[in-house]
C-alpha positions as CSV (number, residue, x, y, z in Angstrom):
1,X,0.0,0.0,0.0
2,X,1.4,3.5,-1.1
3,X,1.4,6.1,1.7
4,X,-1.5,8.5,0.1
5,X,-3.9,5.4,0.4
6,X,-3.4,5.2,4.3
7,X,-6.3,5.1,6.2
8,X,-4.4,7.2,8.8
9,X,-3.6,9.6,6.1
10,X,-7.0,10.1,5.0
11,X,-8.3,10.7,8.9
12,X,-5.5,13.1,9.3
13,X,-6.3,15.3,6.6
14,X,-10.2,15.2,7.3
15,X,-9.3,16.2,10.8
16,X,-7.4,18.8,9.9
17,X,-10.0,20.0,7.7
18,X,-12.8,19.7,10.2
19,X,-10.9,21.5,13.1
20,X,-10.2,24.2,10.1
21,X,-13.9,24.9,9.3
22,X,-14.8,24.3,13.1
23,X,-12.0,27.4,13.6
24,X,-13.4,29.6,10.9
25,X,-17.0,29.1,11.9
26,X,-16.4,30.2,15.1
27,X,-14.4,33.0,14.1
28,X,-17.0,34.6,12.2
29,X,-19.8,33.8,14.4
30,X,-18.3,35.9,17.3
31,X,-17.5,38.6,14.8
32,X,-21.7,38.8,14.0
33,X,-22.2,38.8,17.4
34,X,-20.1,41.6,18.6
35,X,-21.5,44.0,16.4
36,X,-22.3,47.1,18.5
37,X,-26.2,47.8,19.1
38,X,-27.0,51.7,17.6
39,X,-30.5,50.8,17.4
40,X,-33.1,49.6,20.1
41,X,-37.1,49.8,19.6
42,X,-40.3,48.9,21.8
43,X,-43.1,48.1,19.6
44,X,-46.5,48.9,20.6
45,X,-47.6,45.0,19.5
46,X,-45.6,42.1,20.2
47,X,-44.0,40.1,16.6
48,X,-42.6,36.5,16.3
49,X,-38.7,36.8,16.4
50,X,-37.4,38.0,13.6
51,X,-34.5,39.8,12.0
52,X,-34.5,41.7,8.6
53,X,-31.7,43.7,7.7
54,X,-33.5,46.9,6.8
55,X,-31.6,50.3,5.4
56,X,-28.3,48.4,5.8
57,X,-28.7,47.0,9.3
58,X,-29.5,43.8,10.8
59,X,-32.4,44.2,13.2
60,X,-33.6,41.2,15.2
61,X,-37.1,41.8,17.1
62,X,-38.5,39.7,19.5
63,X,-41.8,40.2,20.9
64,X,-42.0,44.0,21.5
65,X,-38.2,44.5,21.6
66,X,-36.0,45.2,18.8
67,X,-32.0,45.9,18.7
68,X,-29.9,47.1,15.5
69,X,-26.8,47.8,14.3
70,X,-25.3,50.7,12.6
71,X,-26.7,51.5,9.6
72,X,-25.9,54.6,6.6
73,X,-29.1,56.0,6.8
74,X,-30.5,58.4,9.4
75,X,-31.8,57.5,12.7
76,X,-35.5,59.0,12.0
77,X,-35.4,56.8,8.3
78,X,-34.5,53.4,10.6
79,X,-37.4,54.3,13.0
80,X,-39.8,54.4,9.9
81,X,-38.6,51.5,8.3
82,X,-39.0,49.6,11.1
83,X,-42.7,50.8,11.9
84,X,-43.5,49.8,8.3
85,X,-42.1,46.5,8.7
86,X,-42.8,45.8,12.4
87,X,-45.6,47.8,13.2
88,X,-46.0,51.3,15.3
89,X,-43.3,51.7,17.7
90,X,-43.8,52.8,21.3
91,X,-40.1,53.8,21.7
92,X,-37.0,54.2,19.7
93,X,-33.6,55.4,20.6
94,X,-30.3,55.6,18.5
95,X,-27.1,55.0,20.6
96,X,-29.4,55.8,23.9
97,X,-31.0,58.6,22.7
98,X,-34.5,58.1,22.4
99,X,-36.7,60.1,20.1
100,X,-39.5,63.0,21.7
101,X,-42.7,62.2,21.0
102,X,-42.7,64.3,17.9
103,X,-40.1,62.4,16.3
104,X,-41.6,59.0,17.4
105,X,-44.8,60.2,15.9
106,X,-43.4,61.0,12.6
107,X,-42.0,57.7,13.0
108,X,-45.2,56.2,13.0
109,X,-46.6,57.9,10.0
């Protein structure tokens, strides 16, 4: 038997190549997940979880919450998108500054 048809061969290479993706995947999952939150929203009626990526950000709701990341668009665009997605919003806030009511009703328009 030649030495590239070894059975020990072939389990060292797929080993390798499993701990490779198993490296990667992880590496990239923890990257996702550490993107800052610039977004957070209260809707006024709960949804199913969900997550859309609307005007360039990933926004994941669940029940009446709803976090974001950065996006390119302003702020008071987001808010909208995400009441014509979501439904009215009861509360919005961009880096922890949360809208008046006159913003938050435009918001809702």
């Amino acid at each position: 038997m030649l030495l590239s048809q070894s059975p020990l061969r072939a389990a060292i290479i797929f080993s390798i190549a499993a701990f490779t993706s198993l490296i990667l995947f992880t590496a990239t999952t923890v990257q996702a997940r550490s993107t800052a939150v610039a977004y957070t929203a209260e809707l006024q009626a709960p949804v199913d979880t969900v997550q859309e990526i609307i005007k360039g950000a990933v926004i994941r709701c669940d029940g009446t919450q709803c976090i974001g990341g950065q996006s390119s668009s302003s702020p008071r665009t987001v808010c909208a998108k995400i009441a014509d997605e979501f439904g009215p919003v009861a509360s919005f806030a961009y880096k922890g500054e949360a809208f008046d009511a006159k913003a938050l009703a435009r918001c809702n328009d």
